[in-house]
C-alpha positions in Angstrom: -27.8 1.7 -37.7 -26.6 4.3 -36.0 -27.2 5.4 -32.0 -25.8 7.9 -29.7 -28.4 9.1 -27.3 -27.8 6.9 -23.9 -25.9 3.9 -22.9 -29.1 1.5 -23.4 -29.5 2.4 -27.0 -28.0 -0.5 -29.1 -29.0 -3.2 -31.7 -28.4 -6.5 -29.9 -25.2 -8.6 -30.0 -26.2 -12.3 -32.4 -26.7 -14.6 -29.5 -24.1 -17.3 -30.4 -22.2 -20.2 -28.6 -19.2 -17.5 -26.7 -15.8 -17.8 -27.8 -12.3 -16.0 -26.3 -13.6 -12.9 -26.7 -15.8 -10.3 -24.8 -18.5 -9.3 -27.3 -20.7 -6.2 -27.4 -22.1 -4.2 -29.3 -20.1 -2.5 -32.2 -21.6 0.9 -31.0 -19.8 0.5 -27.4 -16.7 0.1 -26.4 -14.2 -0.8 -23.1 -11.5 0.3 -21.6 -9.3 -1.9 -19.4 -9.1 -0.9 -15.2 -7.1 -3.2 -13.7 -6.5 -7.0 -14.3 -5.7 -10.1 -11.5 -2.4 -10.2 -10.8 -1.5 -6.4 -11.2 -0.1 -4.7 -8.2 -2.2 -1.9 -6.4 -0.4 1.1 -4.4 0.0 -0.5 -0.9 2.2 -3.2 -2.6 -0.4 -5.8 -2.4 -1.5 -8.0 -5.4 -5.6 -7.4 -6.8 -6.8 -10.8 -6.3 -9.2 -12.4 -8.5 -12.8 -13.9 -8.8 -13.9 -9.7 -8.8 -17.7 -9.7 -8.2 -19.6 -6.5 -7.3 -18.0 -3.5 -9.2 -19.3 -0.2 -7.3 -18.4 3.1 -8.6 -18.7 5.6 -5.3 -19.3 9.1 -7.0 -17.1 12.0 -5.6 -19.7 14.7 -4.7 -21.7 13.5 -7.2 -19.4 13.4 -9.9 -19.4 11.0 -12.9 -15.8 11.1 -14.0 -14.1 11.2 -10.2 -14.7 8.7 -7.6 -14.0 5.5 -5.8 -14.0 1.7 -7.6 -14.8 -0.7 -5.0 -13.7 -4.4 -6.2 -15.2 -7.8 -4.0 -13.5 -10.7 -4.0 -15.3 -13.7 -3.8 -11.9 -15.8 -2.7 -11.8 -18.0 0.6 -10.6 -16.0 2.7 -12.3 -13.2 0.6 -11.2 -9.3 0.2 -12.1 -6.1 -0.9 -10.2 -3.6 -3.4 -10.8 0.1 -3.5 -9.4 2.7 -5.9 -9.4 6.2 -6.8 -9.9 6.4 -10.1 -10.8 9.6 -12.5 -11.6 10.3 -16.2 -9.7 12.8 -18.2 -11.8 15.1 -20.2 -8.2 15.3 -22.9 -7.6 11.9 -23.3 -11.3 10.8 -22.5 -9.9 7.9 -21.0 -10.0 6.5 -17.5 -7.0 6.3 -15.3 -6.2 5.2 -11.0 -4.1 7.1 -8.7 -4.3 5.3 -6.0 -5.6 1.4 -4.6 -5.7 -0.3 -1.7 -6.7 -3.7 -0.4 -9.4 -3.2 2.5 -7.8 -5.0 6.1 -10.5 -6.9 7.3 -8.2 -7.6 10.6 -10.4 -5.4 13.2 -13.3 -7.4 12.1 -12.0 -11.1 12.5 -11.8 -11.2 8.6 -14.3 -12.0 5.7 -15.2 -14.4 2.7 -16.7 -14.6 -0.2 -17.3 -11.3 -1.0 -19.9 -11.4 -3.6 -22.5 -8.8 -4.3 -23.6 -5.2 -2.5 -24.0 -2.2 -2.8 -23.8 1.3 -2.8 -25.5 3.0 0.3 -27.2 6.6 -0.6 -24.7 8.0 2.1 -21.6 7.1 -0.4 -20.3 4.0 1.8 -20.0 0.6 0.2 -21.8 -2.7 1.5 -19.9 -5.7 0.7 -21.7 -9.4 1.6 -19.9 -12.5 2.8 -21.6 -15.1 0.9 -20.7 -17.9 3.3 -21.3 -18.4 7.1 -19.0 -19.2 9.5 -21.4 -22.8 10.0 -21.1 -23.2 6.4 -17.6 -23.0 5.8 -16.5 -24.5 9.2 -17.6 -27.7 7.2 -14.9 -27.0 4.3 -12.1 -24.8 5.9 -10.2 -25.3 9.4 -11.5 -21.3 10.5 -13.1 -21.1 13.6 -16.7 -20.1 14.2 -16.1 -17.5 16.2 -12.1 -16.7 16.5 -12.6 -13.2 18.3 -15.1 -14.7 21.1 -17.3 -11.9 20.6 -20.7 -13.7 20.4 -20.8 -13.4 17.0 -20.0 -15.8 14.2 -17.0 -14.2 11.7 -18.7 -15.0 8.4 -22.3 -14.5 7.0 -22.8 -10.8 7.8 -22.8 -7.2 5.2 -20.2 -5.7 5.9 -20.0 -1.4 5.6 -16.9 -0.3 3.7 -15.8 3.4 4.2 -14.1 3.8 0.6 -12.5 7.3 1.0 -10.1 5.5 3.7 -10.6 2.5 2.6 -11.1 0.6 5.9 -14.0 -1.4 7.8 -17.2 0.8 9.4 -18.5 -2.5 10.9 -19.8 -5.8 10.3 -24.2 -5.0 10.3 -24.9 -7.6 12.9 -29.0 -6.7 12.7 -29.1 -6.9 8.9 -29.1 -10.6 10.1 -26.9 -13.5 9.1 -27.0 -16.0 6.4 -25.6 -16.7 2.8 -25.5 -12.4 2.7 -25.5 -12.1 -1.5 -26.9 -8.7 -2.5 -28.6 -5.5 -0.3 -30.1 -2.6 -1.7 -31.0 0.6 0.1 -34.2 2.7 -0.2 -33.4 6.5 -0.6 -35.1 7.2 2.6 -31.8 6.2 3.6 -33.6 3.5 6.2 -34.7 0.5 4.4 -32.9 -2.7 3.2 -34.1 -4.8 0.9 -31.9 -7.8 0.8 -31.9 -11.7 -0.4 -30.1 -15.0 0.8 -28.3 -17.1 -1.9 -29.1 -20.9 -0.9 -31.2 -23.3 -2.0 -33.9 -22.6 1.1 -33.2 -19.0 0.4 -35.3 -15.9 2.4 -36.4 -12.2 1.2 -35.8 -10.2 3.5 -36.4 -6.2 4.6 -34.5 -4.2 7.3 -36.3 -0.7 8.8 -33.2 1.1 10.3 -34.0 2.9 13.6 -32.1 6.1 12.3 -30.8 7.1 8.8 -27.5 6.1 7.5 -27.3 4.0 10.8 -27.5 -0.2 10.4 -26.3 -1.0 13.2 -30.0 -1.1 14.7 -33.3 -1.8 13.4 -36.1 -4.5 13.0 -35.9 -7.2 10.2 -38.4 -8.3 8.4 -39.1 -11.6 6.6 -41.3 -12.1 3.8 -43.9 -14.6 3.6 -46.8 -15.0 1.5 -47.3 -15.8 -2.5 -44.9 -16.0 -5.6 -47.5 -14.6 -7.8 -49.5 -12.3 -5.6 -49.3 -10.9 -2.2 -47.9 -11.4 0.9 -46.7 -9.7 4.4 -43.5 -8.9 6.6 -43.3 -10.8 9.7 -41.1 -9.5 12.0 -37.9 -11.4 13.5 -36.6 -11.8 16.7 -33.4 -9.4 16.1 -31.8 -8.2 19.2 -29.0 -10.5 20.7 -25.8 -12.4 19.0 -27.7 -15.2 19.4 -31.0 -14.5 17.7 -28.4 -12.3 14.9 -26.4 -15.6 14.5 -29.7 -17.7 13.6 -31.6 -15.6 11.2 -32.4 -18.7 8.8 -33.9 -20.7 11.7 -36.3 -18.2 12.9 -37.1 -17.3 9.3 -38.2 -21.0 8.6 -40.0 -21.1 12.3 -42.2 -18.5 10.7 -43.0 -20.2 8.1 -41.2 -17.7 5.4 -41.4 -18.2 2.0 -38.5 -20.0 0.2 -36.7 -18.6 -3.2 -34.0 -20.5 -4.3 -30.9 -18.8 -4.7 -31.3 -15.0 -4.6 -28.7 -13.2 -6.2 -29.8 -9.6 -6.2 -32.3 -7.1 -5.2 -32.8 -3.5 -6.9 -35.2 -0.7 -6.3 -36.7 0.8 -9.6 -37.5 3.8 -11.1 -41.3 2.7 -10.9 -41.1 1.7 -6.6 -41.3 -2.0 -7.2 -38.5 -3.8 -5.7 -37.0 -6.5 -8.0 -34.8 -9.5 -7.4 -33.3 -12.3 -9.0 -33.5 -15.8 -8.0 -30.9 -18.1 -9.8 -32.2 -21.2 -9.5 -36.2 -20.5 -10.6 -34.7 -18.8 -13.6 -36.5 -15.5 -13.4 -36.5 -11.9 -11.9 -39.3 -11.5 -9.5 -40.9 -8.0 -8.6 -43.1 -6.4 -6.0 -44.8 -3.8 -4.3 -44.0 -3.1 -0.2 -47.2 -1.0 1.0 -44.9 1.1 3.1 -40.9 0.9 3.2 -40.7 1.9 7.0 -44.3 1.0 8.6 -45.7 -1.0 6.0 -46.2 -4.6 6.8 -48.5 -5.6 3.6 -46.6 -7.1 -0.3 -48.8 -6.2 -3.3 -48.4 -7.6 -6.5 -45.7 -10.2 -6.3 -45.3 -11.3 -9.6 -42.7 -12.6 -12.0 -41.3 -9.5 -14.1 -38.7 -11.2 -16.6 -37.6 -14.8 -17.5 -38.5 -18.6 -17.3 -39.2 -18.0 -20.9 -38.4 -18.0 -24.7 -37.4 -14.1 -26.2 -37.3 -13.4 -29.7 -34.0 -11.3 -29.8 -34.0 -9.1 -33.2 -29.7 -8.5 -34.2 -27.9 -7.4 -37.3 -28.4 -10.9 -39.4 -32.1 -11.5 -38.3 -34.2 -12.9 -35.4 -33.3 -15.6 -33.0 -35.4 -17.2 -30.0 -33.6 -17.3 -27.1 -34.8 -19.4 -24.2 -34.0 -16.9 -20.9 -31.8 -19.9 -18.7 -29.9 -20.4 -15.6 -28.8 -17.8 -13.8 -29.6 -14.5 -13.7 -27.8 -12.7 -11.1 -26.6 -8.9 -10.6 -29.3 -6.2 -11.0 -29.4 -2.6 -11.9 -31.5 0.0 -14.0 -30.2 2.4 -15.8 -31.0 6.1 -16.4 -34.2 5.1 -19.1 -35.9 3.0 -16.4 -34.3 -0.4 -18.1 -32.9 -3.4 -16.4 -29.8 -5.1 -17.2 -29.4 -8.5 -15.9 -25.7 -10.2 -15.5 -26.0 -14.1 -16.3 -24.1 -16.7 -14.2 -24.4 -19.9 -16.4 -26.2 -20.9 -19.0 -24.9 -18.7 -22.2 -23.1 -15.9 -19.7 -25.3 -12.9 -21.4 -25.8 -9.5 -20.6 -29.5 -8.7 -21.1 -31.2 -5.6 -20.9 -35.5 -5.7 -20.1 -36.2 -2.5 -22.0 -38.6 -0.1 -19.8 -42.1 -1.0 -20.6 -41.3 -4.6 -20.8 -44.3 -7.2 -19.6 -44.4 -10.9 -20.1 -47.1 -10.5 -22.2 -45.5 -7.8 -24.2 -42.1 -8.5 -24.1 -39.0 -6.3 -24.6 -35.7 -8.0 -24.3 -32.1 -7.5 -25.7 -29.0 -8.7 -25.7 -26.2 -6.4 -24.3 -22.9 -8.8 -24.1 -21.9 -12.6 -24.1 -19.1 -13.1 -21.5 -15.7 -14.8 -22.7 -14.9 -18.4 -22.5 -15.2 -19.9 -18.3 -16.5 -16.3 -17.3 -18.9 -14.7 -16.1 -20.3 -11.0 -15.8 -20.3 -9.5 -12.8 -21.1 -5.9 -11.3 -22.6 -3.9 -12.0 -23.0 -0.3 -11.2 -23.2 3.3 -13.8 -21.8 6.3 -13.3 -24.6 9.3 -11.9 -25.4 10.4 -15.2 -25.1 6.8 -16.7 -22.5 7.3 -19.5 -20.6 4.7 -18.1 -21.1 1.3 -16.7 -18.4 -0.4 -14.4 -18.6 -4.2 -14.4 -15.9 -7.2 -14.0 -15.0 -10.3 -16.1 -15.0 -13.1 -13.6 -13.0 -16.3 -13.7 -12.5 -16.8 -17.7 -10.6 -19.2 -19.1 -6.6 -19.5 -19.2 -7.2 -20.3 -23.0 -8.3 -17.2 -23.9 -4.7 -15.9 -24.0 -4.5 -16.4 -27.7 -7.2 -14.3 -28.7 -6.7 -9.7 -27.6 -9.2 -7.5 -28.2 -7.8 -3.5 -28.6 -9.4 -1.5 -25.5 -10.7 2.2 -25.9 -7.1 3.2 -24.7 -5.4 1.2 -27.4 -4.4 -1.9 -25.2 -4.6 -5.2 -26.6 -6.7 -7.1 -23.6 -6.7 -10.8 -23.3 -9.4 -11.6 -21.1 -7.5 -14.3 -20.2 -8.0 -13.5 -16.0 -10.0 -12.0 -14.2 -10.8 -8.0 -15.2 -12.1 -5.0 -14.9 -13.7 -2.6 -17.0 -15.7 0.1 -18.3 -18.1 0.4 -21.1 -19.3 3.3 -22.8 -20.7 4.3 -26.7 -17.8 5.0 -28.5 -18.7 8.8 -28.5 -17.6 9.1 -24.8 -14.3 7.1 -23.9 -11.4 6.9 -25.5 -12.3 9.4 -28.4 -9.9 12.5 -28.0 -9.4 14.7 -31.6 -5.8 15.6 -29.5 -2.1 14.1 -29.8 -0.2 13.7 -27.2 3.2 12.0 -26.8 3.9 8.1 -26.2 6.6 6.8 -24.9 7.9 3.4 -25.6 8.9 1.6 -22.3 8.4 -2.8 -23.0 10.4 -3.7 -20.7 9.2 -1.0 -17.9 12.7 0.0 -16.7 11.6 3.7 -16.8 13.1 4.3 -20.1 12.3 4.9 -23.6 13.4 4.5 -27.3 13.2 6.2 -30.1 11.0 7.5 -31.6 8.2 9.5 -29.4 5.0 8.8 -31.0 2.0 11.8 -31.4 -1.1 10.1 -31.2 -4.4 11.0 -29.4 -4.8 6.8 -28.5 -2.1 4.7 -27.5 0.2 3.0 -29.9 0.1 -0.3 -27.9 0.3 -2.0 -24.6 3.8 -0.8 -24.0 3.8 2.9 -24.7 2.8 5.5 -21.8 2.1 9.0 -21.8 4.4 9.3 -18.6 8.0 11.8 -19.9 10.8 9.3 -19.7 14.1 9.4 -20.8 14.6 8.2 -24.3 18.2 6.3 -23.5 17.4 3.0 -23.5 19.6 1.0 -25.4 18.0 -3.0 -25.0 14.1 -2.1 -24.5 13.8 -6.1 -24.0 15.6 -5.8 -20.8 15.4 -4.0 -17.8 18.4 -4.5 -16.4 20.4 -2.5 -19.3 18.4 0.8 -19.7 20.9 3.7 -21.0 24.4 4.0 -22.6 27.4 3.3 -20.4 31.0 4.7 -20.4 33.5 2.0 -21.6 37.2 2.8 -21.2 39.9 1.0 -22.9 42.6 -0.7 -21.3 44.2 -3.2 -23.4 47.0 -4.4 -21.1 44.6 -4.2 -18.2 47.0 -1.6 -16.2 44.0 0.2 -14.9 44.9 3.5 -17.1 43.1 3.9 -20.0 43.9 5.1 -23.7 40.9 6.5 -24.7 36.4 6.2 -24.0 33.6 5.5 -25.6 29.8 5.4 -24.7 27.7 2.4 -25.6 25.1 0.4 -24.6 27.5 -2.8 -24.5 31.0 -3.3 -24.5 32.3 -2.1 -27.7 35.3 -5.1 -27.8 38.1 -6.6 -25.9 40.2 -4.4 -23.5 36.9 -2.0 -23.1 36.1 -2.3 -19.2 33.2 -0.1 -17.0 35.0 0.4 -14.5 37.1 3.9 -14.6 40.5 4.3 -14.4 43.2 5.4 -11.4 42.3 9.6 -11.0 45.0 11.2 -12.2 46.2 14.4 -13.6 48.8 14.4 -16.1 49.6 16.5 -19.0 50.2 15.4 -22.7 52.8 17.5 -24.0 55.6 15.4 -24.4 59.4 16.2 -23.7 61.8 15.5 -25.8 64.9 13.8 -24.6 67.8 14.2 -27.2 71.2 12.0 -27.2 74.7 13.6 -27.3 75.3 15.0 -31.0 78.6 14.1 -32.3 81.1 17.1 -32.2 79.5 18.1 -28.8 80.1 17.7 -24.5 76.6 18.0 -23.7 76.2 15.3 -21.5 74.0 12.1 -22.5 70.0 12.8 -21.9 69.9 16.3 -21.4 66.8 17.8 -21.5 67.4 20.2 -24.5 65.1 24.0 -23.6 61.9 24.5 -25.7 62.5 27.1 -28.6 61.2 30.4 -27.8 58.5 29.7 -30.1 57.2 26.6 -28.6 57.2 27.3 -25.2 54.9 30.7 -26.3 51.8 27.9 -26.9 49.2 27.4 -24.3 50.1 24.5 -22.2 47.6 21.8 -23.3 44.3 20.3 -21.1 44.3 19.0 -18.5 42.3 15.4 -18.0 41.2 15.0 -14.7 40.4 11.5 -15.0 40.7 8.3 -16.4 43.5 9.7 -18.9 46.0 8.0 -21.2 49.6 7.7 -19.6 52.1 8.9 -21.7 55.2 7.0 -22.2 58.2 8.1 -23.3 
């Protein structure tokens, strides 16, 4: 079978207990961005447990922009990087990374899911409050004494300078998991993750501008309709206790939301973890409407017969459905924490009644998928590999760039068809550099994909002489010096010392000459006195005087 029109156009992966590996279709493939553990450009480590992957398009552009990587760690973190795709080698690379400082803002935690904001900033959402985690952690409610508790809030992300806008105060506080923006640039849709979770809406009073607004709570029918009662929103203290006056209203409880998206169609979707399904709904009016039509669930809490290469298999829905987002055909790709750790895709069309569901990916061993965001024109989907299992380290799978990948820690990546990344028709040169000391061996390898983990396109110098080692890297002089006079009798260059009496370190400077007097004795018969210097022949003394050695020169003995 053969496909190659969009990103959503696959026969499904077998659905089969996971293993070591990262599995997806044989149509697709990945390329590695950056694993836990590797060292961004400020010098600071990329932590791990990555969560929401957002690409932030430069001016619109699918193959240049800015990765922004949450951390949900304790304390948590952010990680942005510029990152561009080379039309040549059809592979992506960074050029710069930064951790965010979440100093100005008395920290964060648990950075979990978000968003990207039509304006091009990034939302990132603590999933803890400061209440919460006061009960766990020795931090302080409120360690700035600003009215405000640290934790609990979205927080806006500028990602071309990579620093803190603000913490959205009147997006409310609580277990802050997802948020999704309406492109009228003034409504927030957004979810709390806990067990007595809330749905909850946001009218901004200007565009692009959260730092005012009213919030909205939803309250009404799973399976039907509902309204938005509006919150007391104004002071800390009233921002602080969002999930008390939601449950003073009388708001309707999901438990565990994990994400909400907008669709193609205008329904708002979200998951909720813990009823095992993707709910959707209508909102009668994003800024003045106060009325929810057709609640209803759209995907899950159900059996799918999922057609693959060796036949059909039913395939109960599970635990877990988290991150959210639709692709350019209108379909929905779900990211699964727990239960098998799949990837689905709801094809567009899809009803419960007439049901359309595929498998995308099955996460490795202890992980699970997390994201997810595409690229503008959707020929490429960035998503990370959260938390898999040390024990994976046996098993690599060979990336789009030629990189054998353990997914072993936390990573990463995009995915593409194989027609778009790593797929260039052009050699270039590879250098082989194991032991990363800045030099190569021999030999310089053409090839339009790399040879393997330790070769780079970057020009080094091919001198290395012990590519095992960093610390040796290109051939030395040695000088030898036998009886360890510090004059030597002669060079030679080698990686290591070519025997005993070789030394690096140079001779005494001196300039001497090699032509050799010669000292005759008294011949019998004669008076010329004992050791006289006897004159050159005409002859001899007519030849060029030999080099001079400027340094480190045999002495001559007579």
């Amino acid at each position: 079978m053969s496909f190659s029109q969009n990103i959503a156009d696959f026969q499904s992966v077998e659905p089969t207990v996971r293993n070591s590996d990262f599995v997806i279709p044989s149509s697709h493939t990945f390329q590695k961005i950056i694993t836990q553990g590797e060292t961004l450009s400020d010098g600071n480590q990329l932590p791990g447990y990555a969560d929401f992957t957002g690409y932030v398009p430069i001016g619109g552009n699918s193959e240049n922009g800015y990765l922004s990587i949450n951390h949900e760690t304790v304390p948590g973190g952010n990680s942005i990087l510029d990152i561009n795709f080379n039309a040549s080698t059809k592979l992506w690379s960074t050029s710069y990374s930064k951790a965010v400082d979440f100093t100005p803002v008395a920290g964060t935690i648990a950075n979990c899911s978000g968003t990207v904001t039509p304006w091009n900033t990034i939302i990132s959402c603590e999933e803890y409050t400061s209440q919460e985690i006061a009960n766990q952690y020795p931090f302080p409610v409120d360690s700035n004494n600003d009215g405000y508790d640290d934790f609990g809030w979205a927080v806006e992300i500028d990602p071309v300078t990579k620093t803190v806008i603000e913490k959205r105060w009147a997006l409310g506080n609580f277990k802050h998991e997802n948020l999704v923006i309406h492109n009228n640039q003034r409504t927030a849709y957004q979810g709390a993750d806990a067990s007595v979770g809330y749905l909850f809406k946001f009218v901004a009073d200007t565009p692009q501008n959260l730092s005012s607004g009213k919030l909205y709570v939803y309250r009404g029918s799973k399976s039907g309709s509902g309204e938005w009662v509006l919150l007391a929103n104004t002071t800390p203290s009233e921002r602080n206790s969002t999930n008390a006056r939601s449950a003073d209203v009388g708001a309707t409880v999901f438990s565990g939301i994990e994400d909400v998206e907008i669709g193609p169609d205008g329904y708002v979707y979200f998951a909720v973890k813990n009823e095992d399904r993707v709910y959707r709904f209508l909102d009668s009016d994003p800024i003045t409407g106060t009325t929810v039509v057709n609640m209803e669930t759209y995907v899950g809490n159900t059996t799918y017969s999922i057609s693959h290469q060796n036949g059909t298999t039913n395939v109960n829905w599970g635990y877990g459905n988290d991150n959210l987002a639709f692709d350019g055909e209108g379909n929905l790709w779900v990211m699964q924490d727990g239960e098998n750790n799949y990837i689905w895709v709801v094809k567009n069309g899809h009803s419960q009644s007439n049901p359309n569901v595929e498998i995308f990916g099955i996460a490795p061993n202890g992980a699970e998928p997390t994201g997810i965001t595409f690229s503008p024109d959707y020929r490429f989907l960035f998503m990370s590999i959260m938390h898999p299992s040390s024990s994976n380290s046996g098993s690599t799978q060979k990336d789009a760039a030629g990189f054998e990948i353990s997914f072993d820690k936390t990573t990463t990546v995009v995915i593409a068809l194989k027609e778009n990344p790593g797929n260039s028709t052009t050699n270039y040169n590879w250098y082989r550099d194991a032991d990363g000391d800045g030099y190569a061996v021999l030999p310089i390898v053409q090839s339009s994909t790399s040879p393997g983990p330790e070769y780079t396109q970057n020009v080094l110098p091919t001198t290395d002489c012990d590519d095992t080692n960093p610390d040796i890297f290109e051939a030395t002089t040695w000088y030898l010096d036998a009886d360890g006079d510090g004059y030597a009798a002669s060079t030679m260059e080698s990686c290591n010392s070519p025997g005993t009496g070789y030394t690096r370190m140079c001779c005494q400077f001196r300039i001497v000459t090699t032509r050799i007097r010669t000292f005759l004795r008294q011949p019998l018969g004669t008076s010329m006195p004992t050791g006289t210097v006897m004159p050159l022949p005409p002859w001899k003394a007519a030849i060029p005087p030999e080099p001079v050695i400027p340094e480190c020169i045999a002495r001559v003995r007579l």
